[in-house]
N, C-alpha and C positions, 0 to 999 in steps of 0.2 A: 467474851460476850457474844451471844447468841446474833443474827441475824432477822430483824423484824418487816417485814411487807405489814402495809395496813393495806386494806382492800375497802373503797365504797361504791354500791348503789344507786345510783342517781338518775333524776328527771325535774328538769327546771328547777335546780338548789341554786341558784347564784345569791340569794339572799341569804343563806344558811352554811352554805359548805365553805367561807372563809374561817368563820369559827371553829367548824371543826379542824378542817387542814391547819389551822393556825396552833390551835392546841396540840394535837398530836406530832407536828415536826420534829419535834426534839427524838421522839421514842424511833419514827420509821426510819427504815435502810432506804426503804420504795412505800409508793405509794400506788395504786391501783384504781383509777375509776371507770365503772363497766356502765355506759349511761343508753337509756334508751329512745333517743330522739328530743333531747332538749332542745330547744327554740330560744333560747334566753343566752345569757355569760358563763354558763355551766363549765364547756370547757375552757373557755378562756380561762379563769381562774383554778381551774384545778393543774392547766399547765404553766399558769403563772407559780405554781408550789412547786411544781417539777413533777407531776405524776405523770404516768403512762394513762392513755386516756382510748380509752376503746368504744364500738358499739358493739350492742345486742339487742335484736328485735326484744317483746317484752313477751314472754307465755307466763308467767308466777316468779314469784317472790323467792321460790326454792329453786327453780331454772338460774334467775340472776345471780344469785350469790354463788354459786358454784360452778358458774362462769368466771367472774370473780377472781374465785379463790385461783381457779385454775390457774388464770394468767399471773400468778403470783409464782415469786422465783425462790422464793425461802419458804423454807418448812414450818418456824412458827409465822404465824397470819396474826394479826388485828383485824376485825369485824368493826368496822362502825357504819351508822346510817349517816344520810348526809344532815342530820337535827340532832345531833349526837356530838356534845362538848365534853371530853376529861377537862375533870377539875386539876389543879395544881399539885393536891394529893394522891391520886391518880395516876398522874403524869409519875410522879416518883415511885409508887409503887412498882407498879410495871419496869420503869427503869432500875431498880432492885433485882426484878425477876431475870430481866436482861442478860444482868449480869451471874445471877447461877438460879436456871428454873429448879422449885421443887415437885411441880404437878406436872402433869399431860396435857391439862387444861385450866382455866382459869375464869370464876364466873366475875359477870360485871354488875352493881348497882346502877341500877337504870332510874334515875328517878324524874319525875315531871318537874320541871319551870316554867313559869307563864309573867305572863306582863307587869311589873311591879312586885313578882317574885323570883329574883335571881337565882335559889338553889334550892334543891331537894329540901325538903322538910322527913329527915327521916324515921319519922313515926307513921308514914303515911304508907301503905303498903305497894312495894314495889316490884320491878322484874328483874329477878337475879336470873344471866343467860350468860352461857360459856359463850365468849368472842376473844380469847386472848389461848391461843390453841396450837398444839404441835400437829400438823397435817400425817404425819407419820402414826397419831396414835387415834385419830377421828376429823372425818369430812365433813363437808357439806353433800348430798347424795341427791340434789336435785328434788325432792320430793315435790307436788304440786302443792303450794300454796306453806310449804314448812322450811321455813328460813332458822332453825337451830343443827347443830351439828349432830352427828351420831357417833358413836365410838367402830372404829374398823379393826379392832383390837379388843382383846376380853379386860377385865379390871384394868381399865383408866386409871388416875388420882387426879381428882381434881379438888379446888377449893376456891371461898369468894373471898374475892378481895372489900379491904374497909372502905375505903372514898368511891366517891360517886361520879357518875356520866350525867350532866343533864343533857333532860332527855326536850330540846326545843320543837313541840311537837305541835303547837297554837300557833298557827300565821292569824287566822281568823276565823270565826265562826262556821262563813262559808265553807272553807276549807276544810272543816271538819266534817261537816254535813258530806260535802263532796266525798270524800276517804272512804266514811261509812256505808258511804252506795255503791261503790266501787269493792268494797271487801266483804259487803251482805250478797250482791251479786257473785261475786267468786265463790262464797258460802255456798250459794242452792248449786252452783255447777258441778261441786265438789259432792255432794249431798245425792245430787241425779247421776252420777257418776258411780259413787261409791254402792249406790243403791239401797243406805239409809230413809227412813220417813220419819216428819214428825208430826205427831199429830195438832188436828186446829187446836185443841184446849188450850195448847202452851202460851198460846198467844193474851190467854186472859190471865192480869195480874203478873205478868212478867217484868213489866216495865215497873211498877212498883218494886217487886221483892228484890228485884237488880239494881233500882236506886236506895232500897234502903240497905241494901250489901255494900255497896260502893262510897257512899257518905257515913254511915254509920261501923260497920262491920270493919273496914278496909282504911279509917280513918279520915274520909278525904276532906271532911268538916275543919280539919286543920288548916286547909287552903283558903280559909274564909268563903268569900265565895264564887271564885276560880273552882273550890271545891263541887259547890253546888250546881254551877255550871257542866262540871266534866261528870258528877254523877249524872246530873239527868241524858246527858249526849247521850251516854255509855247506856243505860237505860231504854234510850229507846233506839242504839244499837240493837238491842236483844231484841226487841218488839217487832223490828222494822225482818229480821232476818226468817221470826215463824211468821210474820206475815205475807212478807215474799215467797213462802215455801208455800201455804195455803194459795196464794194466786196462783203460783203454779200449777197446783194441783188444780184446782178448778179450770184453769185454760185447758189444759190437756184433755178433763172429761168434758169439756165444750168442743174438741176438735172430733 
């Protein structure tokens, strides 16, 4: 049987990261959390599980996890977020793989639960991402703002597994708003960096065609309306990001 490190990312999870650590215990040899200045029980609970418990200032989301991974002492890694529950199916799955992997890497069902919905609904379109990985055959590479792996190796095999991770991503509305300012700002940094433009137009009708993609297209109408709430967020995610890029633009021809 293989050797499993799980590795997580954290900042103020004390609310959230028992579920996960509590689900995953059975699968990890080690556990790993790389936290960046929690103020709350963060690590008190991650060391009440038995993890190694480290800091790292914060630069990006692809900086953290390949810190992370780093401190990790086994070759296959586990990726989870600290709002990231294996289900029971899941948990077996993986424990199968354990015991004789057939891929390099292995994708996860990612799917959203909210308040009065305990599990993925899965007709609803979700994020299949390699986080169950041989470090020998693909890393994490630091990238700014790119938290998936890469392959360091030419032809990988990878494949997704059937059961689901929910994905407990709603503390609360606030919360959400919050997020989205925090990762639209990272967007234009990324953007005046990379030294891409976009133009004003995108801004009209975006937030429409993004929430009828999201509730209609993407299925999220299924979620009743947890759906119709996460469509429109997401929606004016997208609005909120050419808008910020137009402000920019316009301050800079004002300086």
């Amino acid at each position: 049987m293989i050797k499993l490190s799980l590795y997580i990312i954290t900042y103020n999870e004390e609310r959230r990261l028992p579920k996960t650590l509590e689900a995953a215990k059975s699968l990890a040899d080690e556990v790993v959390v790389v936290d960046c200045g929690s103020t709350d029980r963060t690590k008190e609970i991650a060391l009440n599980f038995g993890a190694r418990f480290y800091h790292n200032d914060w630069i990006s989301f692809g900086d953290q996890v390949r810190v992370a991974e780093e401190y990790c002492e086994n070759d296959w890694v586990l990726r989870l977020d600290a709002d990231e529950e294996l289900t029971p199916g899941l948990v077996r799955e993986i424990t199968q793989i354990k015991n004789d992997p057939d891929c390099d890497g292995y994708k996860l069902r990612i799917g959203e639960v909210y308040p009065g919905i305990p599990k993925p609904i899965r007709w609803v379109k979700h994020y299949k991402l390699i986080r169950l990985y041989n470090r020998q055959k693909m890393k994490m590479l630091g990238k700014l703002d790119h938290d998936d792996v890469d392959p360091v190796v030419p032809e990988v095999k990878t494949r997704t597994l059937h059961n689901f991770v929910c994905h407990h991503s709603y503390v609360s509305f606030s919360q959400v708003i919050n997020k989205q300012n925090r990762a639209t700002d990272t967007q234009i940094q990324m953007l005046i960096k990379s030294g891409r433009r976009y133009p004003a137009w995108r801004m009209i009708g975006s937030s429409t065609l993004e929430f009828l993609k999201q509730y209609f297209l993407y299925r999220q109408f299924l979620y009743g309306y947890w759906g119709f709430i996460n469509a429109t967020s997401v929606a004016f995610f997208r609005f909120t990001k050419f808008a910020k890029w137009y402000e920019h633009e316009q301050l800079e021809k004002q300086k």
